[in-house]
C-alpha positions as CSV (number, residue, x, y, z in Angstrom):
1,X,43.4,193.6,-198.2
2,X,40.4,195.4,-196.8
3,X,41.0,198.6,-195.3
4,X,39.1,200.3,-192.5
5,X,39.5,204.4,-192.9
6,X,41.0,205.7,-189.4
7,X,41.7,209.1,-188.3
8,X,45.3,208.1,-187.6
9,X,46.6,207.4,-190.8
10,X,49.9,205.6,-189.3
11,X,47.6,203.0,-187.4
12,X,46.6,200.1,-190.0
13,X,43.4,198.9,-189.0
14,X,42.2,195.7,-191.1
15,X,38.8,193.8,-191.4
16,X,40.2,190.2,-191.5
17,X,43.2,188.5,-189.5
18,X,46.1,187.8,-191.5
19,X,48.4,184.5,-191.5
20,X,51.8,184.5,-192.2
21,X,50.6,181.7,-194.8
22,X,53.3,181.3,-197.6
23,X,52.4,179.4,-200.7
24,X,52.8,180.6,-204.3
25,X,50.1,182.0,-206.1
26,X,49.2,182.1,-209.9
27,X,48.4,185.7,-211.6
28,X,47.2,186.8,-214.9
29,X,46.3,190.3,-216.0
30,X,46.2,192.0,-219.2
31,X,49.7,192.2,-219.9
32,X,51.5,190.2,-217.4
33,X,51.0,186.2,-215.9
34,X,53.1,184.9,-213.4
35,X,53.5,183.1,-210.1
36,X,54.9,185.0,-206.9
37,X,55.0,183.8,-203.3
38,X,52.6,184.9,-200.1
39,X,54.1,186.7,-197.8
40,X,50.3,187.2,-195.9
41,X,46.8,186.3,-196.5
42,X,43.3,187.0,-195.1
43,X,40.0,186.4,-196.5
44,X,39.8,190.0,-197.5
45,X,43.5,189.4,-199.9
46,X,47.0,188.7,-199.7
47,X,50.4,190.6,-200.6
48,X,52.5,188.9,-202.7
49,X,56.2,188.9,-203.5
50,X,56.4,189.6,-207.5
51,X,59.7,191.5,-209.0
52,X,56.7,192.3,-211.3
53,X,56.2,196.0,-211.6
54,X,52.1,195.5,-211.3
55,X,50.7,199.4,-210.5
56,X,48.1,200.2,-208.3
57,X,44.4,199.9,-209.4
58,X,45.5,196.4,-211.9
59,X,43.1,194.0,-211.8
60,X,44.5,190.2,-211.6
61,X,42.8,186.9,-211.6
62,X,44.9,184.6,-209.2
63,X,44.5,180.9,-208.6
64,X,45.1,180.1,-205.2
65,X,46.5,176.3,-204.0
66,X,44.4,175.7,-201.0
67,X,43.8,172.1,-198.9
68,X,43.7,170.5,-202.4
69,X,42.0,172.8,-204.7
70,X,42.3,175.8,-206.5
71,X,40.2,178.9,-205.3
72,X,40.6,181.1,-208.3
73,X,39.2,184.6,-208.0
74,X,39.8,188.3,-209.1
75,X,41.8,190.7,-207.5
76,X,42.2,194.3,-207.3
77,X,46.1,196.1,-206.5
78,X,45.5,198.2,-203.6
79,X,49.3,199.0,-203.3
80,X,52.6,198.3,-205.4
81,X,55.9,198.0,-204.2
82,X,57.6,198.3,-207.2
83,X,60.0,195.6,-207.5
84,X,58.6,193.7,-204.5
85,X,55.6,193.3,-204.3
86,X,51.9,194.1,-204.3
87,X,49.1,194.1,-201.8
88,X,45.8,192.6,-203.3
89,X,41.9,193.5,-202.4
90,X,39.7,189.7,-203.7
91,X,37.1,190.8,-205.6
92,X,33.5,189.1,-205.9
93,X,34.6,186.0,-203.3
94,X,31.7,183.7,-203.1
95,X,30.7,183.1,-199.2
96,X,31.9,179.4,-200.3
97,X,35.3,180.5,-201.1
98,X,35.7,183.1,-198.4
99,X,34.4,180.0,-195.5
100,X,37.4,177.7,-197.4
101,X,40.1,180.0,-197.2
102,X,39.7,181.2,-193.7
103,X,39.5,177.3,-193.5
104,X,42.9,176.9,-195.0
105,X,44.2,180.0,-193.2
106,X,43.3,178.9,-189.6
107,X,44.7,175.1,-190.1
108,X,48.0,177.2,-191.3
């Protein structure tokens, strides 16, 4: 997710509203491919529920489910909860893609 710097480091600013939107989301990197839950989502990324030990700075190509199709992008790891979870930047999201998922995210 996208990140804006703030001199408080406690307070979590972000660029995009997030939706509680849960659906399961497909991932493949180099060494590992599965298929984890959302626990959030924005048009900036998502966090995802993986027991997948994924460390920070993996790049991931997911395949999203969305109102009937697939919107299939790259990812960065921002963040790793090892064990449960990791918090995903989307990389290179067309303006296409970014209009469909706030689409998706806003019908819930």
């Amino acid at each position: 997710m996208n990140f804006v710097n703030s001199e408080n480091p406690q307070e979590e600013r972000r660029r995009y509203e997030r939706s509680r939107l849960i659906i399961d989301v497909f991932f493949d990197g180099t060494d590992l491919t599965g298929v984890a839950s959302t626990q959030d989502i924005s048009a900036g990324g998502l966090y995802m529920n993986t027991k997948a030990e994924i460390p920070e700075g993996s790049l991931l190509t997911l395949r999203v489910p969305l109102a009937g199709r697939d919107l299939v992008c790259n990812g960065e790891v921002v963040y790793s909860h090892p064990g449960r979870g990791v918090g995903i930047n989307f990389q290179g999201l067309s303006e296409e893609d970014r209009a469909s998922l706030e689409q998706a995210i806003a019908l819930g």
